[in-house]
FIVO-44829 format. One line per 4 residues: their letters; for each residue x, y, z of C-alpha. Coordinates in steps of 0.2 Angstrom, whole numbers. Example, Ala and Ser with C-alpha at 12.3 -4.5 7.8 and 13.67 -1.06 7.14 Angstrom:
<atoms>
AS) 62,-22,39; 68,-5,36
</atoms>
This chain:
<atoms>
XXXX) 150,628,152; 157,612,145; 167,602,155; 178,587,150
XXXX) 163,582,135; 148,587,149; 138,602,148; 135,613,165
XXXX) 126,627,170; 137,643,175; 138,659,181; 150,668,169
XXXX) 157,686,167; 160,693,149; 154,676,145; 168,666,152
XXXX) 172,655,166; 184,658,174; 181,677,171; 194,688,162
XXXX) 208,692,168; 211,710,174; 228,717,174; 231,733,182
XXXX) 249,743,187; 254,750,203; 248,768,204; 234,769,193
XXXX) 217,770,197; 206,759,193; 187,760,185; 178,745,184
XXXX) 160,746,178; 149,730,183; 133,726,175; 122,713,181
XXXX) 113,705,170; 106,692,181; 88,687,190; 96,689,207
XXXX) 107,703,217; 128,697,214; 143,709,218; 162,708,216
XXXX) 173,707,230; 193,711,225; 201,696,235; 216,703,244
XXXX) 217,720,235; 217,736,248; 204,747,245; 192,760,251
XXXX) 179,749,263; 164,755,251; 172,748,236; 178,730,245
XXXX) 160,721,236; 153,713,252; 133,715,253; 126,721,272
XXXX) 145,723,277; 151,738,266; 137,740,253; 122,732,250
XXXX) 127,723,234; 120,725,215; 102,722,211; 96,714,195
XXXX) 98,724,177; 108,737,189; 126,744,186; 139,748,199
XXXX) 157,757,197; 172,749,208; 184,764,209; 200,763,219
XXXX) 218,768,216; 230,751,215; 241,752,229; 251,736,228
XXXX) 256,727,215; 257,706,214; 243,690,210; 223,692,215
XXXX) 208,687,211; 189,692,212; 175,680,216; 156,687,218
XXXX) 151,691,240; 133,687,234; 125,669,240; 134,655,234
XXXX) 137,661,216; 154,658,217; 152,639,216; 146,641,198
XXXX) 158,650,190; 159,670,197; 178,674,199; 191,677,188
XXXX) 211,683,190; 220,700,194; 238,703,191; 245,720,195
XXXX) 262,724,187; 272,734,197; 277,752,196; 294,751,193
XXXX) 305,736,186; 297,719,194; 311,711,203; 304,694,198
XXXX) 313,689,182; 304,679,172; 303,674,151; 285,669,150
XXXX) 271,667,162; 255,658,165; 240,662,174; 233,646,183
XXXX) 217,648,192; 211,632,202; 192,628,207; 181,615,210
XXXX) 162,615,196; 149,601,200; 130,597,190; 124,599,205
XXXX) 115,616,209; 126,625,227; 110,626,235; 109,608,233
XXXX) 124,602,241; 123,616,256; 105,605,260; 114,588,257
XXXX) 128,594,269; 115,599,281; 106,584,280; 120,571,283
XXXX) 136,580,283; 144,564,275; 135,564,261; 148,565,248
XXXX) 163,555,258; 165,540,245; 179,537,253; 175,529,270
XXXX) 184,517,278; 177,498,274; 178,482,286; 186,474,272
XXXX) 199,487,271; 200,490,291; 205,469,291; 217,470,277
XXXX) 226,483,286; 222,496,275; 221,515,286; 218,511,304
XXXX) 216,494,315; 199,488,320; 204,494,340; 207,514,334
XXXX) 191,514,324; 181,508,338; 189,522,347; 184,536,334
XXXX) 168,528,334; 166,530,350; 172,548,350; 156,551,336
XXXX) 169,554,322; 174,549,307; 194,550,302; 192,550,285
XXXX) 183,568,284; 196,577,277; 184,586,263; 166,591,265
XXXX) 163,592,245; 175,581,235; 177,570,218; 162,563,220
XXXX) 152,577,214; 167,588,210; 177,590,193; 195,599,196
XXXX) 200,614,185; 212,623,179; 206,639,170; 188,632,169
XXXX) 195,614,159; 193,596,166; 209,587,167; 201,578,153
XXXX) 202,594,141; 222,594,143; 224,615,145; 241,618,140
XXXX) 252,631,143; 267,633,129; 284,637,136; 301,637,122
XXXX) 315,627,130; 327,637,141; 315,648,144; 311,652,164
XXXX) 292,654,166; 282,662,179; 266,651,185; 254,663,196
XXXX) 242,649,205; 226,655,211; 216,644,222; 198,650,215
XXXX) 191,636,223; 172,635,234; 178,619,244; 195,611,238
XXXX) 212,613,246; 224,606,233; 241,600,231; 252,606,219
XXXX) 264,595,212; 273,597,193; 281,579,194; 300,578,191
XXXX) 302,597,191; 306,609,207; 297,625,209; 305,640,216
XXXX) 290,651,226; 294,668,224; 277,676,232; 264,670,242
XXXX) 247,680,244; 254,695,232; 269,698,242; 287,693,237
XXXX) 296,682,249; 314,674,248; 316,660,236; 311,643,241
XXXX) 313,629,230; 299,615,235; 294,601,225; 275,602,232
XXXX) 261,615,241; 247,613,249; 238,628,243; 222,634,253
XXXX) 206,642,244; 208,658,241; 226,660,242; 239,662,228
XXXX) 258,657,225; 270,663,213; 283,650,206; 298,650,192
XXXX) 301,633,185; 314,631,172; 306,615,162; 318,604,147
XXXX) 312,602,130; 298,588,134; 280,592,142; 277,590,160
XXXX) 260,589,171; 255,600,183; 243,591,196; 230,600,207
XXXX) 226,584,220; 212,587,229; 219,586,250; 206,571,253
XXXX) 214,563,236; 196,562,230; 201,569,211; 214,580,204
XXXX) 213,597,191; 227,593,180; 237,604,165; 253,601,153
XXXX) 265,612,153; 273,610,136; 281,616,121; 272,612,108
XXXX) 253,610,108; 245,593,108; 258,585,121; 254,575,135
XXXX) 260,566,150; 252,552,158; 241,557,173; 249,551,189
XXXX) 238,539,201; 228,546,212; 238,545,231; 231,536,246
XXXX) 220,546,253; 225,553,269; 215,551,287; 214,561,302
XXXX) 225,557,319; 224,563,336; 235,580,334; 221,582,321
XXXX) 211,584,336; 220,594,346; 229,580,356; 247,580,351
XXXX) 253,562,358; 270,563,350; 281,555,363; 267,545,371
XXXX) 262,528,370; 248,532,359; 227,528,364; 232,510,365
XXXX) 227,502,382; 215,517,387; 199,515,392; 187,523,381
XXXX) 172,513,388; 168,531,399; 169,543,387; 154,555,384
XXXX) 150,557,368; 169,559,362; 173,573,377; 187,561,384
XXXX) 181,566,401; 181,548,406; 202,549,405; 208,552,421
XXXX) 224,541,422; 243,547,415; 248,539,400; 267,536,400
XXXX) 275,553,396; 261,563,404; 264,570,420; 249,580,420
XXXX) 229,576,425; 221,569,411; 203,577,414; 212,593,405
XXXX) 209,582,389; 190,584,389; 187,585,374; 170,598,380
XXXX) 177,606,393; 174,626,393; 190,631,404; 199,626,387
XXXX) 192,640,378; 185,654,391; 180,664,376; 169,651,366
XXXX) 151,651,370; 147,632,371; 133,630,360; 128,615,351
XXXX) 137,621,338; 153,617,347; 156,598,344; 174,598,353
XXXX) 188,609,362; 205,606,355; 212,601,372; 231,604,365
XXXX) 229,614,351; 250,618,343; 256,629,332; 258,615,314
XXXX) 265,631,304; 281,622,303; 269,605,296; 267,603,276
XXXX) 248,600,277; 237,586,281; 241,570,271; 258,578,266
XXXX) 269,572,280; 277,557,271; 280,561,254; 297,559,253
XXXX) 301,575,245; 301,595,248; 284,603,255; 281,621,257
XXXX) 277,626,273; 271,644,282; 289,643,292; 299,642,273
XXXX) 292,659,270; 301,674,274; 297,691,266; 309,697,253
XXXX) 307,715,261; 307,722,277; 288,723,287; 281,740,287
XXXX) 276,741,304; 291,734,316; 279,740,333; 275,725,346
XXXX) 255,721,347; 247,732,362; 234,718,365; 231,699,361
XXXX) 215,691,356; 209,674,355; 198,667,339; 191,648,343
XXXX) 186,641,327; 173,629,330; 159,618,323; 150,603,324
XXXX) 154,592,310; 138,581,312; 126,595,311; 135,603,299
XXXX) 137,619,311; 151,631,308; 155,646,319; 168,658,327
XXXX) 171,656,344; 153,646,345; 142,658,338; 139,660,319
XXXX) 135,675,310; 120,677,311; 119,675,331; 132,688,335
XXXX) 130,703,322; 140,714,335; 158,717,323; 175,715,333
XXXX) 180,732,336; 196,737,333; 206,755,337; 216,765,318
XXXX) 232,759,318; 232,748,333; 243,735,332; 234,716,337
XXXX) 241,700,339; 227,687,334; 229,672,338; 218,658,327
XXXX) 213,642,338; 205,629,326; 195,617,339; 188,605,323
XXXX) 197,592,314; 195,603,296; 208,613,291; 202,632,286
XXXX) 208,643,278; 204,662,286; 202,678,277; 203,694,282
XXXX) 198,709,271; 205,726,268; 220,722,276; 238,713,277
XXXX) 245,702,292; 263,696,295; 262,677,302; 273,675,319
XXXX) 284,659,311; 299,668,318; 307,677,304; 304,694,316
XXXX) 305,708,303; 304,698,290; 289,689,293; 280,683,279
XXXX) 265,694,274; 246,688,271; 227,693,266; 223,672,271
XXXX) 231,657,281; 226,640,285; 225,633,301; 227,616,301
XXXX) 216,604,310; 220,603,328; 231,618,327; 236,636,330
XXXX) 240,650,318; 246,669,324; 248,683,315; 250,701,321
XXXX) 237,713,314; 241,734,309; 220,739,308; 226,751,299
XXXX) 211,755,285; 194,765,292; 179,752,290; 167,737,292
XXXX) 179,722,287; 171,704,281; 182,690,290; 176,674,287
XXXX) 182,655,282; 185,653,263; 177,638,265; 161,644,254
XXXX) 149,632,263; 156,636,280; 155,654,278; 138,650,270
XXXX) 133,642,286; 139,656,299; 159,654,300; 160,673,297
XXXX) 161,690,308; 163,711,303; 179,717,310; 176,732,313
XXX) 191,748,312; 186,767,318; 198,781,321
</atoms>
């Protein structure tokens, strides 16, 4: 695979990377015959399509994947209709190149009126092999953060002051870890082309066109920005919602947005920016071939606060004149006295401290407990907060048609996302896969409210298979629905859950090397 001028290896399918596109209708059923033809066991998972648990492509969770110079036959009916993906379940062959788009016309007129549309798949391809960046991750988690803050920078005033780095530093963290694998190693696509290699997508002035953006990403949340030209989101996940026009996304691996844009008679750029501004997948979007745009500058990369954390100290005077000299090992335990603003005991703010999250086993894969985890639904994304224009958030989307299932949830369930960023140890609720191979049970048709508290200072984006879930941003029964969701650093996400489809379920971070490393569970459904 040749990228920007430099040749890499790849995992293609029919030759190509990304693989082709597959495009079903509404109502049909589908056959898809998969030969591998490589030295290893692979598989194909249908991200975000709802079909029989034995056809969903996940080895040792619904079957048990596709030997070498074997074949395998997918066969499903299409019951929904709107913009996939699929993306190998099979080690980390993802990372090289396995995934391709799936757009599903529906069955009737498609209410979404557009002139011309473009298929826009986003990922992340480095020289490196996956297994080498998984060990160099376990190694020193770090390894590929070019972007740490300097002493030179820290007294010119660049990022933080010298006092709030010592206090990180005493906390054993590092603020400017917004992305474990980045730029450095990393070249940004668009439908498998560097920004280098200029792919373009022709439009004919007047026209309204139809961008479908899939994140097909391992590791790379971007933000998707076409300067000096709104984009209306129309459907998030597959799903239509209610117009929003937006000026910028953040979009999370492995989810997909549908946007009209109405572009004049000159080319424009559509930038992928990585979230830790590290590098950018860039495209033109143009009406005659061999147009360009200048690429923008790369933006300040952004760096993490204390609601990142888990600490929300809006209103409050901020760490300034506490005493960090006690601390242990970043647990704040050592912070006993009120700020101003706080009327309550500070040793709730241990940072380590179990009664936080009764459900987490406190292993030494748990680094910290988000002491004031909040609900950031309504927040743009990390780095996005002072733009100065209009950023999607969860809250903008309300579905265009009513939920299917109005019932309150009969039960609640807490799920603690936690890791250890130093060891590069990533886990639900403190235990990784591998250490808790029990699957989450769950009743047929129960109705569940989940509610997803991320105790790290990453942002993840959470998957679950086979199923749909409406987010609780307060649109009631309109609520926007979704197969993935990020939840922020520091924050909350809730959604309420119909287990409505007989099987083992995989539900995991997107992350690849986070689910690599044991951010995963089986969610299990039985009548």
């Amino acid at each position: 695979m040749t990228i920007d001028g430099t040749a890499m290896q790849a995992i293609g399918i029919n030759g190509t990377v990304p693989a082709p596109l597959i495009r079903l209708r509404e109502g049909q059923k589908a056959r898809l015959t998969v030969v591998n033809d490589l030295d290893e066991d692979s598989s194909i998972h249908w991200h975000g399509l709802l079909v029989p648990a034995a056809m969903d492509g996940v080895p040792g969770v619904s079957f048990p994947g596709i030997k070498p110079r074997s074949t395998f036959v997918y066969e499903f009916p299409v019951r929904q209709s709107g913009t996939y993906w699929y993306h190998s379940h099979s080690g980390l062959q993802e990372q090289l190149g396995h995934y391709g788009p799936i757009i599903i016309d529906p069955a009737g007129p498609d209410h979404i009126k557009a002139d011309r549309e473009h298929v826009i798949v986003l990922s992340d391809h480095s020289p490196m092999s996956p297994e080498t960046i998984f060990r160099k991750l376990k190694q020193q988690p770090g390894y590929f953060n070019y972007q740490k803050q300097t002493l030179a920078g820290l007294m010119a005033g660049k990022g933080q002051s010298l006092k709030e780095r010592a206090e990180w530093a005493d906390m054993r963290m590092d603020p400017t870890d917004i992305s474990d694998v980045n730029g450095s190693t990393y070249t940004f696509l668009v439908n498998g082309h560097g920004p280098q290699d200029n792919w373009t997508a022709l439009f004919e002035p007047g026209q309204r066109v139809r961008l479908r953006i899939i994140n097909a990403s391992s590791m790379t949340t971007f933000n998707v920005r076409i300067p000096e030209l709104r984009m209306s989101v129309v459907q998030a996940d597959g799903n239509a919602v209610r117009p929003v026009a937006v000026d910028e996304l953040q979009i999370g691996v492995a989810e997909t947005y549908d946007v009209l844009i109405a572009p004049g008679n000159r080319a424009y750029s559509l930038i992928g920016e990585s979230i830790d501004r590290s590098g950018m997948a860039r495209a033109t979007l143009a009406p005659r071939m061999g147009m360009s745009t200048a690429m923008p500058l790369l933006r300040e990369r952004p760096t993490a606060s204390m609601k990142d954390m888990g600490m929300d100290m809006s209103g409050m005077q901020g760490m300034s004149g506490m005493d960090h000299g006690s601390m242990d090992h970043g647990s704040m335990a050592g912070m006993k006295q009120p700020m101003a603003g706080m009327s309550h005991d500070m040793g709730s703010m241990n940072m380590r401290d179990p009664k936080n999250a009764p459900g987490v086993v406190m292993s030494p894969g748990v680094q910290t407990i988000s002491p004031m985890p909040m609900d950031r639904t309504g927040e743009p994304g990390q780095g996005l907060e002072d733009v100065g224009h209009k950023v999607l958030t969860y809250r903008d989307l309300i579905a265009a048609e009513r939920n299917p299932d109005l019932r309150a949830p009969s039960r609640s369930l807490d799920i603690h996302l936690t890791g250890n960023m130093e060891r590069f140890m990533w886990s639900f609720d403190g235990m990784k896969m591998s250490d808790h191979m029990e699957p989450m049970p769950f009743r047929k048709d129960e109705r569940v409210r989940i509610n997803l508290i991320n105790d790290t200072m990453m942002g993840h984006p959470i998957h679950l298979h086979g199923h749909f879930f409406e987010l609780v941003t307060g649109h009631g029964d309109h609520s926007p629905r979704k197969h993935t969701v990020i939840v922020q650093p520091g924050g909350k996400v809730t959604f309420d859950l119909t287990a409505d489809a007989i099987g083992d379920w995989a539900f995991h971070c997107h992350l690849l090397y986070h689910m690599h490393a044991g951010m995963m569970r089986v969610v299990s459904v039985r009548a």
